[in-house]
N, CA and C atoms as an extended XYZ file, in Angstrom:
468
Properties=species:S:1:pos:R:3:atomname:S:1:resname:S:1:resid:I:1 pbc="F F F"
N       137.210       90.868       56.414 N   UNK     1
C       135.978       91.001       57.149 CA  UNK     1
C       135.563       92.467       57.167 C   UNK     1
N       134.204       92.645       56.845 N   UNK     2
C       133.927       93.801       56.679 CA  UNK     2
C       133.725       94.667       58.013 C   UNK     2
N       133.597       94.395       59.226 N   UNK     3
C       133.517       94.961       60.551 CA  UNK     3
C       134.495       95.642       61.233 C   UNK     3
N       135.636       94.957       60.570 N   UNK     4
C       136.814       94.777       61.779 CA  UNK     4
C       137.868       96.150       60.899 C   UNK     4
N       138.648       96.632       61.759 N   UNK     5
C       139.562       97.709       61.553 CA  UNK     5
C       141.235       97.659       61.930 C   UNK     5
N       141.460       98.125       60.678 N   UNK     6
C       143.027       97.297       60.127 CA  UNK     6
C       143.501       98.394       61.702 C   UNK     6
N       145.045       97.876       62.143 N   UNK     7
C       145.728       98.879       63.025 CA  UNK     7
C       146.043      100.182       62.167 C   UNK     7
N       146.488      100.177       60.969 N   UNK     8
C       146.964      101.215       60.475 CA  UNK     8
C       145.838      102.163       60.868 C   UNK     8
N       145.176      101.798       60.236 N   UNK     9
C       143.408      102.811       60.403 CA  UNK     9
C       143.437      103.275       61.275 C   UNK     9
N       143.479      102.723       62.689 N   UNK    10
C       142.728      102.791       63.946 CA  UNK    10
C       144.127      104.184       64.073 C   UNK    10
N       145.073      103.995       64.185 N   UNK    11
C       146.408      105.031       64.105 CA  UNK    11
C       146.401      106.014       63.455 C   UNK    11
N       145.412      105.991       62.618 N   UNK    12
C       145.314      107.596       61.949 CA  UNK    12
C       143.724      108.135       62.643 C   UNK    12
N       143.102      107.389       62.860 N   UNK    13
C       141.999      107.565       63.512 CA  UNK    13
C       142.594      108.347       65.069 C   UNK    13
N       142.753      108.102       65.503 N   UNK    14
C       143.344      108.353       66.501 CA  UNK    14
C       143.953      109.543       66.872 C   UNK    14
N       144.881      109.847       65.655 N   UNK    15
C       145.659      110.968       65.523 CA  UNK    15
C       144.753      112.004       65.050 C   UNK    15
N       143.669      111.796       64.624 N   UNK    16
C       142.568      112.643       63.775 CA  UNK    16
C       141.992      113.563       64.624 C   UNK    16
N       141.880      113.038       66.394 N   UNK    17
C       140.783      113.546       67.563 CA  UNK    17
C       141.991      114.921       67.683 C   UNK    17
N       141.107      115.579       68.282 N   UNK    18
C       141.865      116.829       68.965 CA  UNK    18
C       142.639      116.455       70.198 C   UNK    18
N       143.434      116.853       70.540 N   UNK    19
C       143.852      116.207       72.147 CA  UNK    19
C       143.203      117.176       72.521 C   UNK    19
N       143.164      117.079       74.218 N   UNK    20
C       142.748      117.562       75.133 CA  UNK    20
C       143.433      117.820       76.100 C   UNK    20
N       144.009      119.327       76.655 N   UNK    21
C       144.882      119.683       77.550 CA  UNK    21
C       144.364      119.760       79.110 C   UNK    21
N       145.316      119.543       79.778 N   UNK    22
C       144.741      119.521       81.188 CA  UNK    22
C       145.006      121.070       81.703 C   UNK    22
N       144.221      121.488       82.086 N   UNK    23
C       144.614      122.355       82.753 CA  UNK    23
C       145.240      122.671       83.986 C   UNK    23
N       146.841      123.380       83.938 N   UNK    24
C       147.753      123.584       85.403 CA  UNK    24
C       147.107      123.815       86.008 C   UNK    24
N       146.551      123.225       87.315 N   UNK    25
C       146.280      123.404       88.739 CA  UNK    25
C       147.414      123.752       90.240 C   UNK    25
N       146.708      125.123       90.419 N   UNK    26
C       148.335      124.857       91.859 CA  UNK    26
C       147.760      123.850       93.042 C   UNK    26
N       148.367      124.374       93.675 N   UNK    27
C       147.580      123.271       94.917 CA  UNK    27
C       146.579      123.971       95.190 C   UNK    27
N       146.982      125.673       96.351 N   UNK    28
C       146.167      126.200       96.687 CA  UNK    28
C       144.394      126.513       95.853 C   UNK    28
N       144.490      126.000       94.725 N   UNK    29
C       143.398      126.501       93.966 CA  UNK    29
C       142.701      124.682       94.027 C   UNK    29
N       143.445      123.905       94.051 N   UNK    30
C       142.729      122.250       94.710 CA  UNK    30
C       141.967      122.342       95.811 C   UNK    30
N       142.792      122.679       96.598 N   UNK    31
C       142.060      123.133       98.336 CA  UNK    31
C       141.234      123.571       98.289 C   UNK    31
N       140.788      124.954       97.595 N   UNK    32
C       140.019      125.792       97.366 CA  UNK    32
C       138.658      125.039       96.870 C   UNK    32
N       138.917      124.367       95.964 N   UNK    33
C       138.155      123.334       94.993 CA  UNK    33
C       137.144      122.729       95.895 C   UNK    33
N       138.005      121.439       96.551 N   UNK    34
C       137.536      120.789       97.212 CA  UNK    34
C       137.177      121.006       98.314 C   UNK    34
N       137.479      121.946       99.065 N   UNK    35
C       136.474      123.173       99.967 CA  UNK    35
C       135.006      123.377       99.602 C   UNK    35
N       134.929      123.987       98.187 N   UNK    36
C       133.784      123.945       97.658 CA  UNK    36
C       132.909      122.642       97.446 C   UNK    36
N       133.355      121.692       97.293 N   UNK    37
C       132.474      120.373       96.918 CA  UNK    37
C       132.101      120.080       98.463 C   UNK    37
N       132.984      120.132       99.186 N   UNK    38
C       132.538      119.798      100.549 CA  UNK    38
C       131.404      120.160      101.238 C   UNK    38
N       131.185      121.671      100.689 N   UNK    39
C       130.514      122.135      101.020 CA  UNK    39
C       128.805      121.855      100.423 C   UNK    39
N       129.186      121.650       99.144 N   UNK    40
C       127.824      121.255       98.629 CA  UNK    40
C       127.931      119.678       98.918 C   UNK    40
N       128.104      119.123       99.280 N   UNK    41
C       127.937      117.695       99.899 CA  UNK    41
C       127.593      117.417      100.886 C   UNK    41
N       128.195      118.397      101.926 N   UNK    42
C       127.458      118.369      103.123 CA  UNK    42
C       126.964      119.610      103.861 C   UNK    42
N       125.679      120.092      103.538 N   UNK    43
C       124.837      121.347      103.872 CA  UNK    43
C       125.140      122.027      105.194 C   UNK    43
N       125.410      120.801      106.403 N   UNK    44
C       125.289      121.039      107.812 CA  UNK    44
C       126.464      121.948      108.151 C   UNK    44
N       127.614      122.116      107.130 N   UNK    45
C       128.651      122.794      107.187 CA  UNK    45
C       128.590      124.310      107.162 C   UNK    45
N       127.718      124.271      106.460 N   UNK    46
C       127.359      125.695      105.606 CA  UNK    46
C       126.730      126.417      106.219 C   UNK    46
N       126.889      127.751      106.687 N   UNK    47
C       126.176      128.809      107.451 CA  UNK    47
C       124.750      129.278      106.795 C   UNK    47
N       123.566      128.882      107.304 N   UNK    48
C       122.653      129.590      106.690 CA  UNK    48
C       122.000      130.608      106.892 C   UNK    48
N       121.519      131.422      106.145 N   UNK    49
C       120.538      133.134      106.418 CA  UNK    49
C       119.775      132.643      106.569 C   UNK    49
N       119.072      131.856      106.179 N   UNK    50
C       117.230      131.985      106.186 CA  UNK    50
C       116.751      131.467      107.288 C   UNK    50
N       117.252      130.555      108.543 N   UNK    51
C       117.227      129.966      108.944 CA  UNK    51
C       118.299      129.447      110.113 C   UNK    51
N       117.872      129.269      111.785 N   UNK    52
C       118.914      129.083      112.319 CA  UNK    52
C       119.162      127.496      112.488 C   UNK    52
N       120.487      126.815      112.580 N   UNK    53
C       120.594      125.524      112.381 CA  UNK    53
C       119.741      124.765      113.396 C   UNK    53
N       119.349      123.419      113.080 N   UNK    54
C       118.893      122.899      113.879 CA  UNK    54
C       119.044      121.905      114.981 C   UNK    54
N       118.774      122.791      116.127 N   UNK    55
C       119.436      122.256      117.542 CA  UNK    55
C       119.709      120.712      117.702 C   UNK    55
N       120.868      120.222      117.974 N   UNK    56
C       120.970      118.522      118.770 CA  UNK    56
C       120.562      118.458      119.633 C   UNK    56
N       119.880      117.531      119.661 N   UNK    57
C       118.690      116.840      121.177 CA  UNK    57
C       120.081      116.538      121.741 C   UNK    57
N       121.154      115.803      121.501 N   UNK    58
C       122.387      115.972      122.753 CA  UNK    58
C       122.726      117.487      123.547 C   UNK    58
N       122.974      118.103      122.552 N   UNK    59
C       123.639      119.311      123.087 CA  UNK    59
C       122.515      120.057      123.966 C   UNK    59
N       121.005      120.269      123.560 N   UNK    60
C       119.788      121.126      124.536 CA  UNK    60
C       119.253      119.792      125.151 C   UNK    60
N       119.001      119.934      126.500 N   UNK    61
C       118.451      119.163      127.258 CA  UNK    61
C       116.857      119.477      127.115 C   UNK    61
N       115.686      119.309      127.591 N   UNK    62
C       114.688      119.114      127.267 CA  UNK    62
C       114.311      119.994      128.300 C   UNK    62
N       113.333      120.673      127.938 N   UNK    63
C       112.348      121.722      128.480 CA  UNK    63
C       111.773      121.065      130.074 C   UNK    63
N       111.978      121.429      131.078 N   UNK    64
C       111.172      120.571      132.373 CA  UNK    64
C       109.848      121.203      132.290 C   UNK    64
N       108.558      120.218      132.327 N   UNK    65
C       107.371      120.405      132.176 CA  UNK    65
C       106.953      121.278      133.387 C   UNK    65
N       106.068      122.081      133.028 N   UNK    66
C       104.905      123.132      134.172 CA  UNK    66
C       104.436      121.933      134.836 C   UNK    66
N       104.043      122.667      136.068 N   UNK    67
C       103.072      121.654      136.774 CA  UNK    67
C       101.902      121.574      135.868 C   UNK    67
N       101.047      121.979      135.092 N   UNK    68
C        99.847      121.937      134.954 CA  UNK    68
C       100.214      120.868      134.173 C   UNK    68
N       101.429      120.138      133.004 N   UNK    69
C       101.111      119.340      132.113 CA  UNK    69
C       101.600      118.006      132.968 C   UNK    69
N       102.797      118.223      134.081 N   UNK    70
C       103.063      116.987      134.969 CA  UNK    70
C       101.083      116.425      135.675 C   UNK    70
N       100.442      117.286      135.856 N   UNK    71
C        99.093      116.884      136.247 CA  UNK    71
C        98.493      116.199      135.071 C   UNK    71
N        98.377      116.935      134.168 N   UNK    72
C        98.302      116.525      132.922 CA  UNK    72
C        98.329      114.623      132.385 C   UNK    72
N        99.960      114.713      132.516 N   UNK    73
C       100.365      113.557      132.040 CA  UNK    73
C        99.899      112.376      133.280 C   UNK    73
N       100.056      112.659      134.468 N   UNK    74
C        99.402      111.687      135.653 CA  UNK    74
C        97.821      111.731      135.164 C   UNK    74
N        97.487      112.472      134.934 N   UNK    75
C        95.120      111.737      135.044 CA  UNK    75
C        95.909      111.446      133.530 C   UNK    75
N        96.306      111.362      132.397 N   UNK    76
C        95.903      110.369      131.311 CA  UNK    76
C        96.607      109.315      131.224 C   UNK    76
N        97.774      108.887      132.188 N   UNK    77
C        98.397      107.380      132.306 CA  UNK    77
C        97.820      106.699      133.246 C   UNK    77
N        97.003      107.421      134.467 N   UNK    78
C        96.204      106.669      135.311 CA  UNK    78
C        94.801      106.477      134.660 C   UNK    78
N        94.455      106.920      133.707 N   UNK    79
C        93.035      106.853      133.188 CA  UNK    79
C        92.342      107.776      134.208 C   UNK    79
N        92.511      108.784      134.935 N   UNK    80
C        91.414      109.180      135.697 CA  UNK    80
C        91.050      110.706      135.144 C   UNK    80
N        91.802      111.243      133.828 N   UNK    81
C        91.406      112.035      132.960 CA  UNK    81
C        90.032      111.811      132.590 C   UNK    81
N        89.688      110.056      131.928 N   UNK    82
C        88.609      110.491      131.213 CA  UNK    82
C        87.588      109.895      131.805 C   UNK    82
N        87.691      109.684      133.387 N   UNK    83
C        87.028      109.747      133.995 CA  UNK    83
C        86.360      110.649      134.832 C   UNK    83
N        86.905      111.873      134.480 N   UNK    84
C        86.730      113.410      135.022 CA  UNK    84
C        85.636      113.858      133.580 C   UNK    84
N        86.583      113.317      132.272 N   UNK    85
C        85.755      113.719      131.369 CA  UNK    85
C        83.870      113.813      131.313 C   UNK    85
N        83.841      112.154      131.664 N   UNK    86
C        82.787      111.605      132.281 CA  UNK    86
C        81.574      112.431      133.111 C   UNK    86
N        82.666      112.359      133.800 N   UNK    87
C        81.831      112.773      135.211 CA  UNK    87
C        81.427      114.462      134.711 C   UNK    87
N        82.020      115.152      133.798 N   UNK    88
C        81.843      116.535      133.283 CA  UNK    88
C        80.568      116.497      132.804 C   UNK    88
N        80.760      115.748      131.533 N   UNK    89
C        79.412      115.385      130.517 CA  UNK    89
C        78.052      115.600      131.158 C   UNK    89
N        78.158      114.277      132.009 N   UNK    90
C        77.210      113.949      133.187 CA  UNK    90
C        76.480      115.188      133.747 C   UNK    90
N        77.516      116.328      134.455 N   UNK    91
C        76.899      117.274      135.123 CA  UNK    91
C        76.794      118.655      134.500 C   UNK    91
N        77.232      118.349      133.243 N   UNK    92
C        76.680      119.272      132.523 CA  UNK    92
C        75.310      119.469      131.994 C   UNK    92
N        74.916      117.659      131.406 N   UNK    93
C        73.841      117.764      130.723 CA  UNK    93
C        72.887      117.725      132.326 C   UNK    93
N        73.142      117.178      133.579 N   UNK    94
C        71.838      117.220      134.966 CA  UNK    94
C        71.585      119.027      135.046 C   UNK    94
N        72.526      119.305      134.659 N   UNK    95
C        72.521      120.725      135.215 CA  UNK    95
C        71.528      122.240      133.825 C   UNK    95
N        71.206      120.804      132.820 N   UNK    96
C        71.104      121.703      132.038 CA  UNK    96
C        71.842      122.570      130.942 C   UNK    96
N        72.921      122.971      131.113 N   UNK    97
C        73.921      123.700      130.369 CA  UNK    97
C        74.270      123.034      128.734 C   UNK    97
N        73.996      121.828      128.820 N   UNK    98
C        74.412      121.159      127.280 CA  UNK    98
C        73.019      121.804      126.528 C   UNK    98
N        71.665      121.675      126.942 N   UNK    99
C        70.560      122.385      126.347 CA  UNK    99
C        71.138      123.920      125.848 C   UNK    99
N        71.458      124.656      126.617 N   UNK   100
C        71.258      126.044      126.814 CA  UNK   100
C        72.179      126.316      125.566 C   UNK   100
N        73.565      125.361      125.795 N   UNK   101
C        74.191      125.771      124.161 CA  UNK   101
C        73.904      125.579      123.079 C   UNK   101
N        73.298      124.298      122.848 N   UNK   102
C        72.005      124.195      121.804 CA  UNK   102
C        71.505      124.578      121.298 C   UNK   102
N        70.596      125.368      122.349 N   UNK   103
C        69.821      126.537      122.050 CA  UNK   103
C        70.691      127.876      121.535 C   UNK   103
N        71.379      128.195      121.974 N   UNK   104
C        72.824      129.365      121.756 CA  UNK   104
C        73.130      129.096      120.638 C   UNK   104
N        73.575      128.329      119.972 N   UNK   105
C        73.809      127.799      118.698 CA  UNK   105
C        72.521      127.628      117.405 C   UNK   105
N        71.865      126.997      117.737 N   UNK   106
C        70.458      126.970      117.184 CA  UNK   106
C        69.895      128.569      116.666 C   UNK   106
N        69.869      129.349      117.710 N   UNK   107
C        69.742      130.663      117.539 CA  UNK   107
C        70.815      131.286      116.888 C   UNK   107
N        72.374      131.225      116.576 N   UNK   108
C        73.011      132.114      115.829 CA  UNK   108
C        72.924      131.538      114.544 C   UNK   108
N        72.567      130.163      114.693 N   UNK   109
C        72.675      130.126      112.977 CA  UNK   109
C        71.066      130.448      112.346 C   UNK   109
N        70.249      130.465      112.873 N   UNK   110
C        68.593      131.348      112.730 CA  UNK   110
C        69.274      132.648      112.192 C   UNK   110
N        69.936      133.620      112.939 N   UNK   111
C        70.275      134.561      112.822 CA  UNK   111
C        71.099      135.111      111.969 C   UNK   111
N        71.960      134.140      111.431 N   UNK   112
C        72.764      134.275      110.637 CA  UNK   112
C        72.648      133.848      109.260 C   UNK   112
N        71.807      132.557      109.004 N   UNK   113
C        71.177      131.998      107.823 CA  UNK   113
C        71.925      130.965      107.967 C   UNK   113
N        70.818      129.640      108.081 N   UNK   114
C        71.324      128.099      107.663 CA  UNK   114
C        72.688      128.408      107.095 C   UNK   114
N        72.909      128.347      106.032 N   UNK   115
C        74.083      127.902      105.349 CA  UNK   115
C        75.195      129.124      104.632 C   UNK   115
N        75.158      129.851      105.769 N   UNK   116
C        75.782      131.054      106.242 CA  UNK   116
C        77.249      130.737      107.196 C   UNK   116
N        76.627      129.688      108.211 N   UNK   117
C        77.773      129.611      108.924 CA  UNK   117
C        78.081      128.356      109.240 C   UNK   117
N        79.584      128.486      109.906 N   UNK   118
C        80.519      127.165      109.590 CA  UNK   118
C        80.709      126.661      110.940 C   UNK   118
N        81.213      125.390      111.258 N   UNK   119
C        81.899      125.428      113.164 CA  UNK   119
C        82.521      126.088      113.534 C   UNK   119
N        83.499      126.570      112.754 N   UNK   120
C        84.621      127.896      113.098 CA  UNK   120
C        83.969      129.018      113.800 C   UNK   120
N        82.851      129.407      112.999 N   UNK   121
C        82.051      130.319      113.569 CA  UNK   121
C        81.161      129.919      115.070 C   UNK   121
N        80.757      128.842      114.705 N   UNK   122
C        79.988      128.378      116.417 CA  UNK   122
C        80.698      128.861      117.269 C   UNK   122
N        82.350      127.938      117.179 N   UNK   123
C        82.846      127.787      118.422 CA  UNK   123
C        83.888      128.943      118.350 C   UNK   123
N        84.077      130.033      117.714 N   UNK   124
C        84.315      131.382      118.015 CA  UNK   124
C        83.807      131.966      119.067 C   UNK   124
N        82.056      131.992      118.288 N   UNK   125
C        81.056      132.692      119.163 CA  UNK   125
C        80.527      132.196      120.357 C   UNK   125
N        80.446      130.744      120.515 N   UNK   126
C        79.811      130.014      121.979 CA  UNK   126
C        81.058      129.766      122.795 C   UNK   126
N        82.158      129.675      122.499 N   UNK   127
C        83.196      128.896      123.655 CA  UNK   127
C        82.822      129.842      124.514 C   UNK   127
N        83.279      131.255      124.683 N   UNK   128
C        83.321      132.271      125.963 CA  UNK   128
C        81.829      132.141      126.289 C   UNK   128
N        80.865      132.153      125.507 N   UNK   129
C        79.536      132.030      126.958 CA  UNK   129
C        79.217      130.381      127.185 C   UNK   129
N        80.031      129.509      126.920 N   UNK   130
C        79.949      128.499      127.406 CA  UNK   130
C        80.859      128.065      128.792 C   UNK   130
N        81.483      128.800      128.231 N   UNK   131
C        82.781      128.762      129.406 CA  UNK   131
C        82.223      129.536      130.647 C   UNK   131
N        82.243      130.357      130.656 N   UNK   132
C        81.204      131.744      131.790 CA  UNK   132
C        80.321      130.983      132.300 C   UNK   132
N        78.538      129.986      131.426 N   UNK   133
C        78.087      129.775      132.160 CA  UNK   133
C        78.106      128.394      132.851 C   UNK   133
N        79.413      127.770      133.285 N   UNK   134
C        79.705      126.187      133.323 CA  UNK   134
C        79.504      126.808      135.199 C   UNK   134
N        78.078      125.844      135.366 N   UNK   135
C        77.778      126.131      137.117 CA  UNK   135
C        79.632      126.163      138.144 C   UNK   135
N        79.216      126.620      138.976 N   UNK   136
C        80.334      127.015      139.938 CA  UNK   136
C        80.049      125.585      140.831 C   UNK   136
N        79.018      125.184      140.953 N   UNK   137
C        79.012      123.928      141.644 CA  UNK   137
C        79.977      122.889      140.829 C   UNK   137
N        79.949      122.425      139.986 N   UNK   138
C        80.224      121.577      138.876 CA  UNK   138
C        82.147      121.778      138.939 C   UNK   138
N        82.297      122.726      138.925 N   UNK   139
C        83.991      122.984      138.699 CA  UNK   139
C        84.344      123.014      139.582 C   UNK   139
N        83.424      123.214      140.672 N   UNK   140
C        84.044      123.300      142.566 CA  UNK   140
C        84.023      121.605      142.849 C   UNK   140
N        83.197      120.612      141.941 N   UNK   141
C        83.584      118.922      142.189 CA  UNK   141
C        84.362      118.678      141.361 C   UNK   141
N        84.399      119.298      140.225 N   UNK   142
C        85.805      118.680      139.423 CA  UNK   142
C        87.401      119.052      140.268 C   UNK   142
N        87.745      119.857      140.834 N   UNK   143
C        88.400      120.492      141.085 CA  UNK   143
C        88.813      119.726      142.281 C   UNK   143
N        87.643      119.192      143.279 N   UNK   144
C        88.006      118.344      144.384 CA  UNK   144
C        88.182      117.039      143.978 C   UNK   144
N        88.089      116.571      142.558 N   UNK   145
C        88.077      115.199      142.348 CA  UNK   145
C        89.473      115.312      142.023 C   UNK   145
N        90.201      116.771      141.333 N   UNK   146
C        91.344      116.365      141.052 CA  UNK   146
C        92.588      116.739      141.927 C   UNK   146
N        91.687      117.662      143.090 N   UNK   147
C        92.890      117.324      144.490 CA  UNK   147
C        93.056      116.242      145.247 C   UNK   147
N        91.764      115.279      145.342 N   UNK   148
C        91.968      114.201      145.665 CA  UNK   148
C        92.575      112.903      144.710 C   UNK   148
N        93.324      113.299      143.983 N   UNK   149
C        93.555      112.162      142.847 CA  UNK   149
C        95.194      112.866      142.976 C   UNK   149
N        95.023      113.748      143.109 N   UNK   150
C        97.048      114.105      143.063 CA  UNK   150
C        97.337      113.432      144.835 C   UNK   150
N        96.922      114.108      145.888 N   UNK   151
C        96.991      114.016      147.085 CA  UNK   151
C        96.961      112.060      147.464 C   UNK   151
N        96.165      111.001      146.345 N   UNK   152
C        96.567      109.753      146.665 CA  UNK   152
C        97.605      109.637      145.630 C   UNK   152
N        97.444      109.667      144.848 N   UNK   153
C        98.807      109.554      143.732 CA  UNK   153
C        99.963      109.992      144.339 C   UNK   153
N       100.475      111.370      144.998 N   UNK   154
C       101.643      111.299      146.000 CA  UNK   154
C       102.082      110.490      146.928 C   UNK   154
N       101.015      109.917      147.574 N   UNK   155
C       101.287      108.884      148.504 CA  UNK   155
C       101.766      107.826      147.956 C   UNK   155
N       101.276      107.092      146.633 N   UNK   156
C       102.647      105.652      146.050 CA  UNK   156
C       103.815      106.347      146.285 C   UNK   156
C-alpha cells in the first residue's frame, strides 16, 4: 500500500529529528518563574505607578450625605421637587423675568452675529444675570414652600 509506512522507516525517521534537551531547572529559579506568571495573571497583585488601586466598597464605607443632598433626595422621592419646579416656571414667567432673558439673549447673539454663537456661550454669559435678577419675592416663596415640606416630612 502506497500510504502506509513500514516500522523500519518510521525508526530511522525518528532517529533523523534532533532531540531536544530540557533545560536543568533548580527549584529556586521555578518559584521565581511562577511568581512571575502569577503575576501577569492576576494584575490586582501587582503594585501600580500610574495609578492608585481601586478602593473595595467593603473595606470604605460610603461618604454620609450633606444636608443639602438629604433635602435633595426627600423633594425628588416625594415628588414635591417638581412641584417647586412648577411653581418656579409659573412665577417666573407672572413676574416677567423669562421675557427679560429672551431679550438678554436675543440681544447677544444681534451682537455677536447669528451664527457666531453657540449655547455654551448663552449660558456662560446669561446664567449670572439671570441668577441676580430672579425677584426676591419669588425665592422668599420657594424657600417657604421648602421649609414647610421638610418641617411636615419630619413629623412622619
Amino acid at each position: 500500500m502506497p500510504g502506509l509506512i513500514k516500522p523500519k522507516q518510521s525508526r530511522a525517521l525518528k532517529s533523523a529529528r534532533p532531540k531536544r534537551r530540557r533545560k536543568k531547572v533548580s527549584h529556586e529559579t521555578k518559584q521565581e518563574a511562577s511568581k512571575q506568571e502569577g503575576e501577569k495573571s492576576n494584575p490586582s497583585m501587582r503594585a501600580s505607578i500610574n495609578r492608585p488601586p481601586t478602593p473595595n466598597q467593603e473595606e470604605e464605607p460610603q461618604k454620609e450625605l450633606s444636608l443639602r443632598e438629604i433635602i435633595n433626595v426627600k423633594l425628588v422621592e416625594s415628588g414635591e421637587k417638581e412641584k417647586l419646579m412648577e411653581l418656579l416656571r409659573e412665577r417666573l414667567v407672572e413676574c416677567g423675568w423669562r421675557d427679560e432673558m429672551k431679550a438678554l439673549c436675543r440681544a447677544y447673539a444681534r451682537k455677536k452675529g447669528r451664527n457666531n454663537v453657540t449655547v455654551d456661550d448663552l449660558i456662560h454669559v446669561i446664567t449670572p444675570k439671570g441668577r441676580a435678577s430672579v425677584p426676591d419675592s419669588v425665592k422668599a416663596e420657594l424657600l417657604q414652600r421648602i421649609r414647610s415640606f421638610l418641617m411636615s416630612s419630619s413629623l412622619r
